[in-house]
N, C-alpha and C positions, 0 to 999 in steps of 0.2 A: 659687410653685407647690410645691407638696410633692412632696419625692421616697419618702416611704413607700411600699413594696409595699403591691400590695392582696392579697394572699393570708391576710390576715386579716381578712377580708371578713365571716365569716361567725362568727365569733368574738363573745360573749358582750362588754356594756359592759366589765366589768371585765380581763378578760384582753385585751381588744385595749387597754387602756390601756397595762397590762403589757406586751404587745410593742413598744407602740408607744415608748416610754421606753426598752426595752434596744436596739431597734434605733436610736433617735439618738443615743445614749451613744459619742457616739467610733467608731460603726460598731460598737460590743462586740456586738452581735445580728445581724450579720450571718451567726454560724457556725449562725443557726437557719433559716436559708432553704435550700431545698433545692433546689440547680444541675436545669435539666436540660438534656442530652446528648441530640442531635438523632442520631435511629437512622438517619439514614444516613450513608456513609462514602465521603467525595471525592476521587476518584480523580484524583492532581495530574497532570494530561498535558491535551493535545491531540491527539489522533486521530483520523484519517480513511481506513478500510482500504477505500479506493476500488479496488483492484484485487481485494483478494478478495471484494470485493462483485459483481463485474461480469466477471470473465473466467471463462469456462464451465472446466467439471471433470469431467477424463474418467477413468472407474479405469483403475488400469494394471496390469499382470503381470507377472513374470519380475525381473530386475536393473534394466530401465533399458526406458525408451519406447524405439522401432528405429523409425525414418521410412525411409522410401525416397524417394528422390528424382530426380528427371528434369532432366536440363540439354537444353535444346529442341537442335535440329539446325541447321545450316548450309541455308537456303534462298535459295540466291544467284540473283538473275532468269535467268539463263544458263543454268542448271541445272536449272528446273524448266519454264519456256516453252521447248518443245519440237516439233520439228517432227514431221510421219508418221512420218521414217525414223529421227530420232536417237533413240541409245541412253539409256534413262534415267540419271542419275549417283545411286549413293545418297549419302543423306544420314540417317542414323539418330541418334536423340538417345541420350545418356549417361545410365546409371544408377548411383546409390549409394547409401548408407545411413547414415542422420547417428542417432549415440547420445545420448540425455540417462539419464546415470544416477539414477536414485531416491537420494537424499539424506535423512537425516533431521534434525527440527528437535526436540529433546525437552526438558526442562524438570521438575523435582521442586518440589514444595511440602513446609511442614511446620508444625505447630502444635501448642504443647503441651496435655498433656490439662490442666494447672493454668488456661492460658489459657482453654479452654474452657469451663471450668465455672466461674472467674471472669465470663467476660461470657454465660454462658447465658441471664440474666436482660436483658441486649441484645439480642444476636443471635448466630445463630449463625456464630463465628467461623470454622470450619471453610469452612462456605459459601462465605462469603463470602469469600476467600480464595481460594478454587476459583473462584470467579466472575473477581476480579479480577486473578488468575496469568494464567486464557484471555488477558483483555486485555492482558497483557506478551506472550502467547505470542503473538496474532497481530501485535502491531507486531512482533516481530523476524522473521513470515513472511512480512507486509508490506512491510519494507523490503529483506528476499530475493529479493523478484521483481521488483525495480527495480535492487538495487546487489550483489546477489549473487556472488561471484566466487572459482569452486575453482581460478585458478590462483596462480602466484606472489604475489602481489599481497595473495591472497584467503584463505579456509582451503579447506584439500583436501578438508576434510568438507564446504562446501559446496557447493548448487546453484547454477548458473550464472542470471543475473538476466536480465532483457529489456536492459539496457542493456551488458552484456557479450557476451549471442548479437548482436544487433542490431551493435554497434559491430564485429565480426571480420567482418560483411560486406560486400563492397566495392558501395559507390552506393546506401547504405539510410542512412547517416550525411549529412544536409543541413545547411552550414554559414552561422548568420544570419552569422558574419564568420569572418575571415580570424585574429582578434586575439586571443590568447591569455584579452586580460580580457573578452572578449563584447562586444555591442553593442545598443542596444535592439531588442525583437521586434517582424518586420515579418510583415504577412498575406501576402506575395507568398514569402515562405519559407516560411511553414506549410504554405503553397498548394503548393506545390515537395514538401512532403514529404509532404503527404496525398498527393498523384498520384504518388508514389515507389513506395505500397503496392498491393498487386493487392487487385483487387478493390475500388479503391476508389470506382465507377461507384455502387456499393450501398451507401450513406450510412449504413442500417442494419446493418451489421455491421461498422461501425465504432466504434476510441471513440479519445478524446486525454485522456491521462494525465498529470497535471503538477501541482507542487506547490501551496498555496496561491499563495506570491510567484510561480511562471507563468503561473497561470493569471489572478493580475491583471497581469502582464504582456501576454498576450494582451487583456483587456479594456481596456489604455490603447493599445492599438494601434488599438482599431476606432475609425471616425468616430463622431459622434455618430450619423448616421444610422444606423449599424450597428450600435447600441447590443443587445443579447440580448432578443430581443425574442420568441423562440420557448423553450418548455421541450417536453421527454419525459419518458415517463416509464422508468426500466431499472428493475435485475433488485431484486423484492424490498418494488417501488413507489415508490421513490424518484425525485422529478421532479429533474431537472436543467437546466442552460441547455446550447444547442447551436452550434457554430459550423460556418456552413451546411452544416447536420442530421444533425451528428457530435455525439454528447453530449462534455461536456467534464467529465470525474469529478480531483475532488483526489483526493492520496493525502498524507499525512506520509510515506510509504518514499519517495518522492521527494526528493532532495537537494539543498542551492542550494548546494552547496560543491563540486560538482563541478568537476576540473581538465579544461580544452579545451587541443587542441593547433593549433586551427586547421581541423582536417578529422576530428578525432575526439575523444571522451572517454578522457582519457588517466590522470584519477584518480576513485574512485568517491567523493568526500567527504574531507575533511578540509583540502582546498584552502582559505588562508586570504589569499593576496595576490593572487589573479587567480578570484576565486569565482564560479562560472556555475549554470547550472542549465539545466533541458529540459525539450522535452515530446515525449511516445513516441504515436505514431501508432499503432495495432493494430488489425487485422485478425482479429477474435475467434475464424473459422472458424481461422487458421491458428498463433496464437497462444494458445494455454492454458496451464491445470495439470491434469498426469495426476498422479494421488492411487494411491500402491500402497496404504496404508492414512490414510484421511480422518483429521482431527486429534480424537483421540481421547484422554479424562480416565479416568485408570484409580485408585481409591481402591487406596491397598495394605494389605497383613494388615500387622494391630498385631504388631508383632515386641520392641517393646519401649513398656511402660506408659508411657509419661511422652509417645511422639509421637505425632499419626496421619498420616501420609502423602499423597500422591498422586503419578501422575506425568499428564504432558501430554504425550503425540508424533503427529508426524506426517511420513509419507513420500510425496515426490512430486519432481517436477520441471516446473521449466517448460521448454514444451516452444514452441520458436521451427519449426513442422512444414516451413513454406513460407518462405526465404531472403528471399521479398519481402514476406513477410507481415507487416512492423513496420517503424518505420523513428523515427530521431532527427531531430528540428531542435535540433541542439546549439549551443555559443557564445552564449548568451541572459544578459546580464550581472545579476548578481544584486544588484549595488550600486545 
């Protein structure tokens, strides 16, 4: 079988002999064939920004979202089953004010003008470039609102994630085990922590969030009979599978290197001898992103000939509004 290109197809007898003799020459004609470069450009990752797809975004104002909050009252059977004559006992609920401050997530580009006018006959570098920045910019916003953490631990410049509001409060953290290294995912825990969450009677305004390996965690859990056997469709048109009639969205911000202590997430990632992973129950009405300014690409003045610029920011927080409104099934072993 011959391996000559046919790109000499259409070449005159004499000159396709000509090629045809330089090109079997020791390969000496191969320098007359001319490569081509496939114009598009692959973008080496995996990603799936399942939560900024799917959690509602509210604008916000001022320094930081201000929630108010009610802690219900004391209604003891004694005290409110009362006779003609006895005196009422009050019992008045508690108020206060839980702050998330606006945080920002920002990001510059750059490209030289030599670059540019070398591949103009390409594509345009610039572009594309600005295309492909967004998609570093939303996985690192992505995994912000899972593993986020402005304390100790975390940067001060950051915003606090759902697994660090969620974890600070007490009987929203559901533990599949007791064991430091997790244990396989069982449905009567999930179950435990979906009914953790308020509002969880209304299947629709819920979602479970969880990494690739959780969420097939979750699918070797069920029977066979229970196999996913219903989809929806959420925000944007995307159908997904549901577990009873919770959609279930991946994220990559999600992490399987999460450190468990037993009753809480005690490290956001980088847990390398007892590696766990989870999945976050939400309550959409009570769980969001308030946006002070939505993620916004700004081209900047040419200040010096040789770059052109851009920057990428965005300011917001997630905002955890309602105490019960999220909740962890942590301890899920990732091995």
């Amino acid at each position: 079988m011959s391996t000559t290109p046919t790109v000499w197809a259409g070449l005159d007898p004499s000159k396709r002999e000509a090629f045809t003799r330089s090109i079997n020459v020791a390969g000496a004609g191969s320098v007359l064939v001319q490569n081509f470069t496939n114009r598009i450009i692959q973008q080496l990752s995996i990603r799936e920004f399942g939560a900024l797809g799917t959690m509602d975004r509210k604008p916000g104002s001022g320094s930081a979202a201000i929630i108010n909050r009610r802690t219900t009252s004391a209604m003891a059977v004694g005290d409110v089953w009362v006779a003609d004559t006895d005196a009422l006992v009050e019992s008045t609920g508690t108020y206060a004010q839980a702050t998330f401050s606006y945080a920002t997530l920002a990001t510059r580009g750059k490209v030289t003008r030599k670059m540019r006018a070398r591949g103009r006959s390409y594509i345009d570098i610039l572009a594309e470039e600005m295309m492909q920045k967004a998609d570093d910019f939303n996985e690192s916003l992505e995994s912000a609102i899972f593993v986020g953490d402005s304390g100790a631990s975390g940067d001060a410049n950051m915003m606090n994630g759902l697994l660090t509001l969620i974890n600070a409060v007490s009987g929203q953290v559901v533990a599949q085990t007791s064991a430091a290294a997790g244990s396989s995912l069982t449905l009567a825990k999930l179950d435990e922590a979906i009914d953790t969450v308020r509002g969880a009677g209304n299947r629709s305004d819920l979602v479970i969030y969880g990494s690739f390996k959780g969420i097939r965690k979750l699918n070797a859990a069920l029977q066979a009979q229970q196999q996913f056997i219903n989809e929806v469709e959420i925000a944007a048109g995307f159908r997904v599978r549901t577990y009873d009639g919770i959609p279930l969205v991946v994220s990559t911000g999600m992490r399987d290197d999460l450190g468990w202590s037993g009753t809480a997430v005690t490290k956001l990632g980088g847990e390398s001898t007892n590696p766990t992973t989870a999945l976050v129950v939400v309550n959409k009405r009570f769980a969001y992103l308030e946006e002070l300014t939505p993620m916004t690409m700004m081209p900047l003045a040419t200040t010096d000939s040789q770059f052109d610029q851009f920057d990428i920011y965005w300011d917001g927080a997630v905002v955890l509004a309602n105490t019960k409104g999220a909740s962890i099934l942590g301890g899920i072993a990732s091995t």
